[in-house]
C-alpha positions in Angstrom: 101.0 80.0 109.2 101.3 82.8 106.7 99.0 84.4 105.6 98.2 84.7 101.2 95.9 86.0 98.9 95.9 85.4 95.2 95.4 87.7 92.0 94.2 86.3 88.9 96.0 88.1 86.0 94.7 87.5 82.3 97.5 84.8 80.0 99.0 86.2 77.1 96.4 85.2 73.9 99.9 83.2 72.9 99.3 81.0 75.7 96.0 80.0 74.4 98.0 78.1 71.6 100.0 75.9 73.9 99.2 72.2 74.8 98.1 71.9 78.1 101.5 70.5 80.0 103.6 73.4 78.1 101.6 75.6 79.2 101.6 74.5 82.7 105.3 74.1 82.9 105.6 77.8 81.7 103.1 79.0 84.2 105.3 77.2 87.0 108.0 78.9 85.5 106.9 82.1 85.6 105.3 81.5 88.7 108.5 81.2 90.5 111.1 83.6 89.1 108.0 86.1 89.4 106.8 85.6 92.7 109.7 87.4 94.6 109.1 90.3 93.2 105.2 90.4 93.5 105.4 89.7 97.3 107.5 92.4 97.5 105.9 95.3 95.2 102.6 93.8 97.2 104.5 95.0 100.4 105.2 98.2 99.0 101.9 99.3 97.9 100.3 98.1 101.1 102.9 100.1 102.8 101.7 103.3 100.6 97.9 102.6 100.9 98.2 102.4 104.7 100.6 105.5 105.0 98.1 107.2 103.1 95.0 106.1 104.9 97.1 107.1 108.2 97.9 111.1 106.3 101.2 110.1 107.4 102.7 110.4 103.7 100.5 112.9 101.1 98.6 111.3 98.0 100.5 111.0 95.1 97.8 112.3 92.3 99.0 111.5 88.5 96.5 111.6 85.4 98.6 108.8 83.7 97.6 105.5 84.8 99.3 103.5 87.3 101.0 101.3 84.8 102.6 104.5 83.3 103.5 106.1 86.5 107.2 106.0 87.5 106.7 105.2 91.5 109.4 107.0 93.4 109.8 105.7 97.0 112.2 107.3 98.9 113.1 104.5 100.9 114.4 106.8 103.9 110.7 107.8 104.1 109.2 104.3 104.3 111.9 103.2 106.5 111.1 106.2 109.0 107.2 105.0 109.2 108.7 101.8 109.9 110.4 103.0 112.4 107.7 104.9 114.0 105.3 102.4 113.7 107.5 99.5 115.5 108.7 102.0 118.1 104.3 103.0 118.9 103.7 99.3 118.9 106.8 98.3 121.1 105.7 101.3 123.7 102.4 100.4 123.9 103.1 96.8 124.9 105.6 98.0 127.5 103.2 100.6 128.8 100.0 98.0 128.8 102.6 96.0 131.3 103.2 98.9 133.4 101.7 100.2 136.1 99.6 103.4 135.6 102.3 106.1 136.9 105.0 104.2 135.6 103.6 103.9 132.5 102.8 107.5 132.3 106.1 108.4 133.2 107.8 106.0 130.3 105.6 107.9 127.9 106.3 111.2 129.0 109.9 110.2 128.7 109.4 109.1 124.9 108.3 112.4 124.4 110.4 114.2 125.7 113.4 112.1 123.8 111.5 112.3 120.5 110.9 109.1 119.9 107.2 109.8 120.0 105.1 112.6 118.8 102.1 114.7 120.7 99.0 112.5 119.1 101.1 109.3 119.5 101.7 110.3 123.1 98.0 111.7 123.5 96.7 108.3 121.8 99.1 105.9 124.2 98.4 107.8 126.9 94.7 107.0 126.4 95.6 103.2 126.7 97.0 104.1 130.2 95.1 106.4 131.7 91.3 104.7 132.9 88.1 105.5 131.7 86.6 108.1 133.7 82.9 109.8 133.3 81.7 112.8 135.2 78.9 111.7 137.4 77.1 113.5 140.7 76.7 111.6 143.1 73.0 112.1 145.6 73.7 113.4 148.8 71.1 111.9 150.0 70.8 108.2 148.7 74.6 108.2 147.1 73.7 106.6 143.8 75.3 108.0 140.8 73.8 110.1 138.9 74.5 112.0 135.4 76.2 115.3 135.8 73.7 117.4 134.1 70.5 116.6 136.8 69.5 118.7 139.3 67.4 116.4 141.3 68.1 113.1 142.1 66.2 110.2 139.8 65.8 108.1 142.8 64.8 109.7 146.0 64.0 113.1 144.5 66.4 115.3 146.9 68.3 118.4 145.3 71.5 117.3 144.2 73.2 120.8 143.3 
């Protein structure tokens, strides 16, 4: 199922003169030879918002209002993001699939080709690579212990 949101827009005051079935037949109307283009200038601007959330593309700042504003997309520029960001989502569910040193290996390789870059290589790899905390371990008893203790919580022999 796909997923929709609306946006209520204000009529036209000349729509307030209609009957009620003309104006619903124009409203149909506009409704479908509109629509295409909404979806898609809804796609766009998603697109932009996200790529700036992400710093990937920089802010465009303008003191006219949006409705004033000429947007200029260079299309090779939104179709590189695509790009990266179907290649960073197609890697990641290969590596999750791997195991570790292969996985490890098939990022190192995307790097090295250039398909990925260092933070999307440092941020895959941490997918990959497991979770690991410093801890001491007791001599004594063996129970873990956190790495900044000198003496050991539970049977109170030195641990360092």
């Amino acid at each position: 199922m796909t997923e929709t949101f609306s946006i209520e827009i204000e009529m036209p005051e000349f729509m307030s003169l209609m009957e009620a079935e003309a104006k619903k037949r124009i409203l149909e109307e506009v409704n479908t030879k509109i629509r295409d283009q909404v979806a898609k200038l809804a796609v766009k601007t998603a697109r932009e918002i996200i790529a700036q959330k992400l710093d990937i593309v920089p802010p465009t700042v303008s003191e006219e209002p949006a409705e004033a504003q000429e947007i200029e997309e260079p299309r090779a520029e939104m179709e590189q993001i695509d790009r990266r960001m179907e290649i960073k989502s197609s890697l990641a569910e290969e590596i999750l699939s791997l195991p570790e040193e292969d996985a490890l290996r098939k990022l190192k390789l995307s790097l090295a080709k250039g398909e990925i870059d260092g933070d999307t290589f440092q941020e895959l790899k941490a997918l990959v690579e497991p979770v690991t905390m410093n801890v001491a371990i007791c001599p004594q008893c063996g129970k873990e212990l956190e790495p900044t203790v000198n003496f050991c919580r539970f049977c109170g022999s030195k641990v360092k």
